[in-house]
C-alpha positions in Angstrom: 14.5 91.8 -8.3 16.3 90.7 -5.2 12.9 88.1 -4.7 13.7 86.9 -8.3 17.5 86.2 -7.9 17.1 84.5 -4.6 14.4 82.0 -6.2 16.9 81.7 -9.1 20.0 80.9 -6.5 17.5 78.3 -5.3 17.0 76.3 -7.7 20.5 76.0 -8.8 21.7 74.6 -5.5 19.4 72.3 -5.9 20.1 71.1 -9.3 24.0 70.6 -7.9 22.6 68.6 -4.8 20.5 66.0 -6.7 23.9 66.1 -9.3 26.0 65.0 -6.1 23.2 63.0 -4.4 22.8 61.0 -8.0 26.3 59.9 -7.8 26.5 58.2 -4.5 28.9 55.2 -4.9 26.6 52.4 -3.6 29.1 50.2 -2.1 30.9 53.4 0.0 32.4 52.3 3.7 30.1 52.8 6.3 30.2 53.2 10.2 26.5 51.8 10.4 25.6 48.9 7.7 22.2 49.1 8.7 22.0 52.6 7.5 19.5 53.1 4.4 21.4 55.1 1.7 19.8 56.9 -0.8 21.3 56.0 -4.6 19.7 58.0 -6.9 16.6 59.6 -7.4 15.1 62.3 -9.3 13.6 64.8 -6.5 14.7 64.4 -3.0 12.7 66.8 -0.5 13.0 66.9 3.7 9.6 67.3 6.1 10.1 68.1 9.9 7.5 65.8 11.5 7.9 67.1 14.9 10.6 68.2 17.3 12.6 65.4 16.9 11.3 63.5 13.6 12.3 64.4 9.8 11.7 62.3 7.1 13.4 62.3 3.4 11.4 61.8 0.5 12.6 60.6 -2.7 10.8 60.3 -6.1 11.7 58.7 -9.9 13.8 56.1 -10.4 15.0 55.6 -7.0 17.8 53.2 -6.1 18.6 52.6 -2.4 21.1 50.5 -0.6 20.6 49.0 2.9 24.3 47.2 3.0 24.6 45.0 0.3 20.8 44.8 -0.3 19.7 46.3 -3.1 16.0 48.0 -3.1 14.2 49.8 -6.3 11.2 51.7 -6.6 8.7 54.6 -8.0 9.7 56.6 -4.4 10.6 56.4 -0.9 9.8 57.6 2.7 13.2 57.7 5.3 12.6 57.8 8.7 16.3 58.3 9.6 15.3 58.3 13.6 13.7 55.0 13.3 15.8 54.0 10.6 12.5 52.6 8.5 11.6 53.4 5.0 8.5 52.8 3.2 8.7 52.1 -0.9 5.8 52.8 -3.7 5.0 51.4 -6.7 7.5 49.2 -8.8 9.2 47.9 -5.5 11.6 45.5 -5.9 14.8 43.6 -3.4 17.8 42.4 -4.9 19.7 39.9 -2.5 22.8 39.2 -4.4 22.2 36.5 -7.3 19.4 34.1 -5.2 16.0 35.7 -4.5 14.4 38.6 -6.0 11.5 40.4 -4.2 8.7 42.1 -5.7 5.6 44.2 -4.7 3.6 48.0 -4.9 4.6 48.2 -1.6 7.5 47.8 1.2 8.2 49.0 4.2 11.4 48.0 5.7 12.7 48.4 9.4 16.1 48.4 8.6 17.6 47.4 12.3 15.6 44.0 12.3 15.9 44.1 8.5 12.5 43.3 8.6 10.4 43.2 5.2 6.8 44.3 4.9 5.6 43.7 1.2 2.0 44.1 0.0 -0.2 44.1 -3.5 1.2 41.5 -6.2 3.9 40.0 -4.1 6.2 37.8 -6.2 9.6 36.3 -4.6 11.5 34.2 -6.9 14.6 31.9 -6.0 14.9 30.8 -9.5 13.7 28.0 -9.5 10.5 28.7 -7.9 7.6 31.6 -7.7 6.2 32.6 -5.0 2.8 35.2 -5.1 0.9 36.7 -2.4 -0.8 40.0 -1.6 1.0 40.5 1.8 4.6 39.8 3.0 6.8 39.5 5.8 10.0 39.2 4.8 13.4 38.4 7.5 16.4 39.4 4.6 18.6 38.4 8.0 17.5 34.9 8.3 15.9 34.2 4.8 12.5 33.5 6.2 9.0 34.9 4.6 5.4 34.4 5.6 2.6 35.3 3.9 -1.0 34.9 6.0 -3.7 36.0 3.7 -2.9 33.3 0.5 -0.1 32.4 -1.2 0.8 30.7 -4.6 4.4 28.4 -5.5 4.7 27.6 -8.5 8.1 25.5 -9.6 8.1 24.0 -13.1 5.1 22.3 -14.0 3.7 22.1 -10.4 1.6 24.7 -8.4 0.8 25.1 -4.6 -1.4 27.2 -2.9 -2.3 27.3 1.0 -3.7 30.2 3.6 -0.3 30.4 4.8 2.9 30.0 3.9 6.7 30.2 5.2 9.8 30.3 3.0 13.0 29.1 4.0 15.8 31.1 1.4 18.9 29.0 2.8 16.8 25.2 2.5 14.9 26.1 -0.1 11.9 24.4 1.8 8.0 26.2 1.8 6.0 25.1 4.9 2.3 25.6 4.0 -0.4 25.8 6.2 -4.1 25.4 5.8 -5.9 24.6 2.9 -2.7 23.5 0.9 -3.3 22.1 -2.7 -1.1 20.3 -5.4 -1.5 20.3 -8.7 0.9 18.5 -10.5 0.6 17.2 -14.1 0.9 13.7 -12.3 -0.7 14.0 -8.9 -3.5 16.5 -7.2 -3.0 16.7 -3.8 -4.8 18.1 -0.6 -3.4 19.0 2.6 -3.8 20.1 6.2 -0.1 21.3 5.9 3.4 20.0 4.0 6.8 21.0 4.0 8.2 21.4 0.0 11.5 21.6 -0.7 11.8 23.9 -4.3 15.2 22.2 -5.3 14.3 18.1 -4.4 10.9 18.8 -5.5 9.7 16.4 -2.2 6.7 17.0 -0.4 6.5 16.3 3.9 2.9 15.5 5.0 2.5 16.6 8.0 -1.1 16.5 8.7 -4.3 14.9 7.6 -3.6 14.6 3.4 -5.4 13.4 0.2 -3.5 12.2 -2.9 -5.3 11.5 -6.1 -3.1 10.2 -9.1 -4.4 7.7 -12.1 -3.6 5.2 -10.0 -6.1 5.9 -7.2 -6.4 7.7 -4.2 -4.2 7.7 -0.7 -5.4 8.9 2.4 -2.4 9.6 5.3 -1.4 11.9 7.8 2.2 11.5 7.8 5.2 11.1 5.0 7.1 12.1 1.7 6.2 12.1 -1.7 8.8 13.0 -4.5 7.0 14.4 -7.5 9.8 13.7 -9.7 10.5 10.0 -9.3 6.5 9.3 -7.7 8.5 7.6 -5.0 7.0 8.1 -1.4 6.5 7.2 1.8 3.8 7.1 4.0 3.5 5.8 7.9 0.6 6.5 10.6 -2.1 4.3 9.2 -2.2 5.0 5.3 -5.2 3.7 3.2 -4.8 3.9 -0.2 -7.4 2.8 -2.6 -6.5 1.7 -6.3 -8.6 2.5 -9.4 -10.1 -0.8 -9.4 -11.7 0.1 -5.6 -9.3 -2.9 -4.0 -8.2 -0.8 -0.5 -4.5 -1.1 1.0 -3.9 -0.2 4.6 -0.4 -0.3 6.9 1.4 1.5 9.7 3.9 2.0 7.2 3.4 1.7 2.9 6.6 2.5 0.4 6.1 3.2 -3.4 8.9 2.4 -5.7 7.2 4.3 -8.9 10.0 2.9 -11.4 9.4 -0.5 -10.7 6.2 -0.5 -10.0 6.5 -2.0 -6.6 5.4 -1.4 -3.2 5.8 -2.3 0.8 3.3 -2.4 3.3 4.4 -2.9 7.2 2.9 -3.4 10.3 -1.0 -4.7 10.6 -1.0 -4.6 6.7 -4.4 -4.9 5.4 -5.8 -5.3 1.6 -9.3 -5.6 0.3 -10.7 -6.2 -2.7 -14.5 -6.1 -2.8 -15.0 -7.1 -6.4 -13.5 -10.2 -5.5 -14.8 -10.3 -2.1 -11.3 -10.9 -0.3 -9.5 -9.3 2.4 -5.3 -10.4 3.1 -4.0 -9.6 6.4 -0.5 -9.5 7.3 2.3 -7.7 8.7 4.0 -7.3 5.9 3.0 -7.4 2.5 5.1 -6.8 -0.9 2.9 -5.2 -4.2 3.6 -5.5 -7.8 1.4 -3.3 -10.1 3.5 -4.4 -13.3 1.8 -8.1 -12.0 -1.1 -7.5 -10.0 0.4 -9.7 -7.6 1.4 -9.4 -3.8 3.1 -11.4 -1.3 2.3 -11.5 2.3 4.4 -12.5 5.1 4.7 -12.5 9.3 1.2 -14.2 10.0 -0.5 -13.5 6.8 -4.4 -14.5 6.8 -6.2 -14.9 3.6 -10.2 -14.2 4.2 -13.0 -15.3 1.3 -15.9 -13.8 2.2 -19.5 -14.1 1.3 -22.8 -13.5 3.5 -22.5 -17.0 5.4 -19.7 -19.3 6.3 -16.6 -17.0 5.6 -12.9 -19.2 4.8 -10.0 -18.1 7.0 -6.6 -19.3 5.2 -3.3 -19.0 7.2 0.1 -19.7 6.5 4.1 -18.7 7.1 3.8 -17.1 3.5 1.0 -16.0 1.2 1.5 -15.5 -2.4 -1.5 -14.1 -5.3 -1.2 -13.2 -9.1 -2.8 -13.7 -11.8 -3.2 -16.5 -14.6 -4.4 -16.5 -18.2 -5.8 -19.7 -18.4 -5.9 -22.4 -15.9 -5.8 -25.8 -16.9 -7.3 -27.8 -14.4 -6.4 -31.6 -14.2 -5.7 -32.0 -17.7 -2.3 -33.6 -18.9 0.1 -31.1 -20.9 2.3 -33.1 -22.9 5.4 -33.3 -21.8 7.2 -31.7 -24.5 4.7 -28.5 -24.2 5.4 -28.1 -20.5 8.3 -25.1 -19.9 7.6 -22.9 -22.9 6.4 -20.1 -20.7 8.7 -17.9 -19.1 6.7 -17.1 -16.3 4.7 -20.5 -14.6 3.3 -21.4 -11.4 3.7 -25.9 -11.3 3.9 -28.7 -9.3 6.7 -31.3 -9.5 7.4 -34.5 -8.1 9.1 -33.5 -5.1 8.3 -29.4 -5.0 6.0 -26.8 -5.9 7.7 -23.9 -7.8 6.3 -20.4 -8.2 8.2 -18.0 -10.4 8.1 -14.9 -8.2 5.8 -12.0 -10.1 7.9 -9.8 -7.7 11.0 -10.9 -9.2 10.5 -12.7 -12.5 14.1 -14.2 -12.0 13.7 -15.6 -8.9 11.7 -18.7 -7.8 10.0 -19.7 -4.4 10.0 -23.5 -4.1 7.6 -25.2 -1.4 8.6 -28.7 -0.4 6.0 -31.1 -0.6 8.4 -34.1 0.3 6.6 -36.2 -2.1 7.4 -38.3 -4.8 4.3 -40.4 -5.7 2.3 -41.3 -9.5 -0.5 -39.2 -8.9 2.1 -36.0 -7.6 3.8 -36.6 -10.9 0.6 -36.5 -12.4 -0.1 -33.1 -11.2 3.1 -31.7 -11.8 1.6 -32.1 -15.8 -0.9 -28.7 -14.5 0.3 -25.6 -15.9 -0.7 -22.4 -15.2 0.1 -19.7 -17.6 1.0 -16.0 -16.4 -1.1 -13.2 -17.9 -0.1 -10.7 -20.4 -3.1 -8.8 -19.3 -3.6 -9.2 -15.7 -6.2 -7.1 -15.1 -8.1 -9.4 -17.4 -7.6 -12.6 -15.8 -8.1 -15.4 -13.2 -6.3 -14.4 -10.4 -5.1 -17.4 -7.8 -3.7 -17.8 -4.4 -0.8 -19.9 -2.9 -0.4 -20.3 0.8 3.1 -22.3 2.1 4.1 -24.0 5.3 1.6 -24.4 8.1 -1.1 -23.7 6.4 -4.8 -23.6 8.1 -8.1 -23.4 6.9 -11.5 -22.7 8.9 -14.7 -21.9 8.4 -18.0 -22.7 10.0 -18.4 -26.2 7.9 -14.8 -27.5 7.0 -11.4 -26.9 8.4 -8.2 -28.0 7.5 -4.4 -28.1 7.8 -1.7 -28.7 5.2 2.4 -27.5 4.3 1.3 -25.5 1.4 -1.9 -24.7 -0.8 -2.5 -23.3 -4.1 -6.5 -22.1 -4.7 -7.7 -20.9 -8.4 -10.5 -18.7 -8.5 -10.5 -20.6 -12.5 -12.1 -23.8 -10.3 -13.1 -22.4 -7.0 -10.0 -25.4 -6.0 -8.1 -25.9 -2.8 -5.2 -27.6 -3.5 -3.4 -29.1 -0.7 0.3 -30.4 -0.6 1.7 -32.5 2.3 0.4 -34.2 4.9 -3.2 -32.7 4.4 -6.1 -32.8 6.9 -9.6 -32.1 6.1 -12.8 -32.1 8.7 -16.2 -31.5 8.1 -18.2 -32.2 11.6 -17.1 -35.4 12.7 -15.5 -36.8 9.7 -11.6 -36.7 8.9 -9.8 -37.2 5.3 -6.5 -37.4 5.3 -4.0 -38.4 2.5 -0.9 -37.5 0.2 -2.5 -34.5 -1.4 -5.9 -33.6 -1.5 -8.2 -31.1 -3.7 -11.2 -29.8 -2.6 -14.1 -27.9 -5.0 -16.3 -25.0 -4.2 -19.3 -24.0 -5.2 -20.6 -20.7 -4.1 -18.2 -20.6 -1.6 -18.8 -23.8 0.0 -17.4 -27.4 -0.1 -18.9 -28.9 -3.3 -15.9 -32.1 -3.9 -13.0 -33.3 -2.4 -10.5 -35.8 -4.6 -7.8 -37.4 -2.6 -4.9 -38.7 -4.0 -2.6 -41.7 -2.8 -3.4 -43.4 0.7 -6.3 -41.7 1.6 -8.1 -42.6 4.4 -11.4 -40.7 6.1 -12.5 -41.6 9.6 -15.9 -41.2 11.2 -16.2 -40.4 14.5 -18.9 -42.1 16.3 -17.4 -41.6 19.5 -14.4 -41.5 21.8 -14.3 -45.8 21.1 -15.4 -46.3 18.4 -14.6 -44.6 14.6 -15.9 -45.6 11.5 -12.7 -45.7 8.5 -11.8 -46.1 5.4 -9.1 -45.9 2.9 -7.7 -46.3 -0.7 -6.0 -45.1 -3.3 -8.3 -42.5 -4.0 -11.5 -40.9 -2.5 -13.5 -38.9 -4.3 -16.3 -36.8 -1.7 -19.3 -34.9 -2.7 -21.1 -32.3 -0.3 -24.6 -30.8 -0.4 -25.2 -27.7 1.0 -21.2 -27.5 2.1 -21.9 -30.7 4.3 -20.6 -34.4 3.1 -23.4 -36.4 1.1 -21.9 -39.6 -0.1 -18.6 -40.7 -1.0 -16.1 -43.0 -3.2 -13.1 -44.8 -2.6 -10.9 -46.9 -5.0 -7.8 -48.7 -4.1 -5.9 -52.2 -4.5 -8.0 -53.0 -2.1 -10.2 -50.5 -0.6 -10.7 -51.3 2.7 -13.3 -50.5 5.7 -14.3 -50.7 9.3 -18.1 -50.0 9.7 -19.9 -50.2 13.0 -23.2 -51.8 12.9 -26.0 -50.0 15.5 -29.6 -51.0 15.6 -32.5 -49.0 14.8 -32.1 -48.0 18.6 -28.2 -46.7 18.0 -26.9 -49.6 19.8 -23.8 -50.9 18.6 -24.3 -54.8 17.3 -21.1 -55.1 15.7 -18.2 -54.1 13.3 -17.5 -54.7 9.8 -14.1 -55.1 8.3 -13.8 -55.3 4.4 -12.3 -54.7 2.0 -13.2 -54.5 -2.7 -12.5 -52.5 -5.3 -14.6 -49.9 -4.9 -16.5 -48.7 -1.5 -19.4 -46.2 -2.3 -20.4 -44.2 1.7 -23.7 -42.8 2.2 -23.9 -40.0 4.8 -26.8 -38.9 6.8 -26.6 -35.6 9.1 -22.6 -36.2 8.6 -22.8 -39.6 10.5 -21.7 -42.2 8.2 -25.5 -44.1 7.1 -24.3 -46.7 4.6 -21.9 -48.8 3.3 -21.6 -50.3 -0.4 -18.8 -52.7 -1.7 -17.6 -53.5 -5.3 -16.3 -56.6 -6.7 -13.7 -58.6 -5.1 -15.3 -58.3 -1.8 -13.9 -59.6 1.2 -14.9 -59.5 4.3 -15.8 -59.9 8.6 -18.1 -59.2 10.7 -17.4 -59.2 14.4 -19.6 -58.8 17.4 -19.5 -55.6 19.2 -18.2 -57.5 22.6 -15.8 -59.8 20.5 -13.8 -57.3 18.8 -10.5 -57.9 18.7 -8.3 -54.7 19.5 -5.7 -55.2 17.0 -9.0 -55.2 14.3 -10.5 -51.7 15.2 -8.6 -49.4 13.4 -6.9 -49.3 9.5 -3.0 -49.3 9.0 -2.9 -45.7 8.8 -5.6 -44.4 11.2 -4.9 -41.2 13.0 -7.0 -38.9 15.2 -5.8 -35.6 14.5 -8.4 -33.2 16.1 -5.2 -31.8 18.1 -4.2 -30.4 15.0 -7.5 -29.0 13.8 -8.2 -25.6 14.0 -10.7 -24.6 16.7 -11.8 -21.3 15.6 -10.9 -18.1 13.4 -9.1 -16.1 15.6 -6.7 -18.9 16.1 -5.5 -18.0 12.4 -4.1 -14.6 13.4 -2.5 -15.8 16.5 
């Protein structure tokens, strides 16, 4: 009996403790706000440890409170000498209104306020997910890491890395290792990046691979905004668009909105399918266009297996054309119609920028001759499709040309891959070996790459170098040159007169005189690029002088100029 009531006494004191222990006010003064403070709980049981340890454990529906921090769970283990307690099944941290923590498993050191989660980790900020398997969490400073794998996902975009670390207060995640994006826009892999949950911005900090419909970007270093697409990128990007042409710069911005980008410092694009490469320090990109413009020492290289063209100029300037109408007169009424044209006028050559369709780039030719006039009739007709279409080139002020058979030197240039033309504005300068054509403008055909025809309009004038004396010259209103093999074959001049100066050498090379004239037409025969033969046509007229009677006044045409000061010496002289 007296066994009986004692167990009965025993269990009623403590049904009244956990009654009293139940109604704990959470938010009660105390001396120490780092002590853990039991809430409620359904069974609540003391163990001695040892001499100086005692733990509490607590069991169903427990609530505890470690100052304002609010912690959940199946039970609890309180080590009240250590002040550390270690939570099962259905854990879960309540900071106020911003984060929630979730796991099977905590344990807490309550004077570093110290975290430990494990098995199905999820912390939320509301805006974003994160899930691991194992947790540190710092609730003092806001600051998780996970090492074994972790998972964000915010919205419609997901992360995953090796490692991870949470910042609560920026809202940034620094992941480390492995790190992939998968966005409904963008797939992304990553040494490490910084993400910031609120700005949705992503911070390259290591070696990085983007892939988008757009192509494929390979950097190291900058930012990427997955909800505008606008980014940044510096240390050397190469990006590589769907079409396989490659982009390269110290620095490259992406304006996704307006379809626009910058490239800075030793910019760099190729475009194999084309079989082009654009150098220059900077470079401007339309994708709405197709077009670019390049600027500070930009160099335009044509490449094939032999004989590669080097282009140079103050300013460089490619898009694209629907139709390219050559030579051919518009009528003049026609001319205008389209809002977007690349022409020539009498005194200027006008591009409507494709960067800025209402804007216009105007290159001076300082010109105001028939045959200009004539040209100004050429009209060249944006694309509405330009990946479809003839895409051409325009090159202004200081313009140089070189490769291995011609060179040449102009203001401005404008070259249609329609024609496989070089059209040159201003003062132009052509060479092939030892032969010079100058005149007001000048076109010259390819074929295959190399010099097929060259058409010179208004006072054109070729010389012929035989030596440091002597030069073979002539000049008209026209020339028209035709090349075999890239080298000059033969050649015709028009004019009112034509006129020449031809010296005569023997079967032994030795000069025996020089022949001034002048016709209507003057047909040139060239051997090995030295001038061979000589034909005139109708309303010849004519001298021949002796090679020691010469007079000095008689050895050279009105307009007859040397210009091999002027003529580009080699390639690398083009990136100077």
């Amino acid at each position: 009996m007296r066994k009986a009531l004692y167990f009965f006494w025993l269990l009623l004191l403590i049904f009244f403790d956990n009654l009293s222990f139940a109604q704990i006010n959470p938010t009660a003064p105390s001396d120490n706000l780092r002590t853990i403070r039991i809430i409620e709980g359904k069974m609540l049981s003391e163990k001695t440890i040892d001499s100086v340890t005692k733990v509490e454990t607590i069991a169903g529906d427990v609530v505890i409170y470690e100052g304002t921090t609010k912690f959940t769970c199946d039970s609890a283990v309180i080590n009240r000498r250590l002040n550390v307690m270690e939570a099962f099944g259905n854990v879960r941290i309540n900071e106020g209104d911003s984060v929630f923590t979730s796991s099977q498993y905590i344990k807490y050191l309550a004077n570093e306020r110290i975290a430990y989660l494990k098995r199905n980790v999820r912390l939320t900020d509301k805006r974003s997910t994160l899930t691991t398997q194992a947790l540190e969490y710092n609730l003092s400073t806001g600051i998780a890491k996970y090492n074994t794998g972790g998972r964000v996902v915010n919205a419609k975009t997901i992360l995953t890395s090796t490692q991870g670390i949470y910042y609560e207060q920026t809202k940034d995640i620094y992941f480390i290792n492995r790190v992939t994006v998968v966005d409904p826009k963008t797939n992304i892999k990553a040494d490490s990046l910084l993400y910031n949950t609120l700005t949705q911005k992503l911070n390259f900090i290591g070696p990085t691979y983007i892939k988008n419909k757009d192509g494929d970007i390979f950097t190291s270093q900058g930012t990427y905004d997955l909800k505008s697409g606008d980014a940044f990128f510096g240390n050397r990007t190469l990006v590589k668009d769907s079409s396989g042409r490659i982009y390269q710069a110290l620095n490259i911005v992406f304006d996704y909105k307006a379809g626009q980008a910058q490239l800075e410092g030793n910019a760099v694009i190729k475009d194999s399918a084309n079989r082009f490469i654009v150098t220059g320090n900077q470079i401007f990109l339309s994708k709405k266009n197709n077009s670019f413009l390049a600027t500070k020492k930009p160099v335009l290289v044509i490449w094939q297996d032999k004989d590669t063209t080097y282009i140079s100029g103050d300013t460089l300037f490619s898009g694209f054309t629907k139709k390219v109408y050559n030579d051919d007169i518009i009528p003049e009424e026609k001319q205008g119609t389209s809002t977007n044209t690349v022409s020539v006028n009498s005194k200027s050559l006008v591009i409507k920028d494709s960067l800025n369709k209402d804007s216009a780039k105007v290159i001076n030719t300082k010109r105001d001759t028939s045959e200009l006039k004539q040209i100004s009739k050429t009209k060249f007709i944006n694309s509405a499709k330009p990946d479809t279409s003839i895409r051409y080139f325009l090159a202004y002020h200081n313009v140089k040309i070189f490769n291995d058979s011609l060179q040449a030197v102009s203001d401005s240039l404008f070259y249609s891959g329609a024609d496989s033309a070089f059209r040159l504005f201003y003062d132009p300068v052509i060479w092939s070996g030892k032969n010079q054509i100058t005149g007001d403008t000048i076109f010259l055909y390819t074929k295959n790459k190399k010099a097929d025809r060259v058409y010179v309009f208004d006072n054109g004038i070729m010389v012929n170098k035989i030596n440091s004396e002597f030069y073979n010259q002539i000049s008209g209103k026209t020339i028209n040159g035709y090349f075999v093999n890239g080298v000059i074959d033969n050649m015709k001049v028009k004019g009112s007169p034509a006129e020449s100066i031809y010296f005569v050498q023997d079967k032994d090379s030795a000069f025996t005189g020089m022949n001034r004239a002048d016709g209507s037409v003057i047909d040139m025969l060239f051997i090995n690029q030295q001038l061979n033969k000589v034909k005139f046509i109708n309303d010849v007229h004519g001298k021949l002088y002796p090679i020691r009677q010469i007079p000095q006044d008689q050895k050279y045409l009105k307009k007859f100029v040397w210009l091999e000061s002027r003529r580009p010496k080699n390639k690398l002289e083009l990136f100077e």
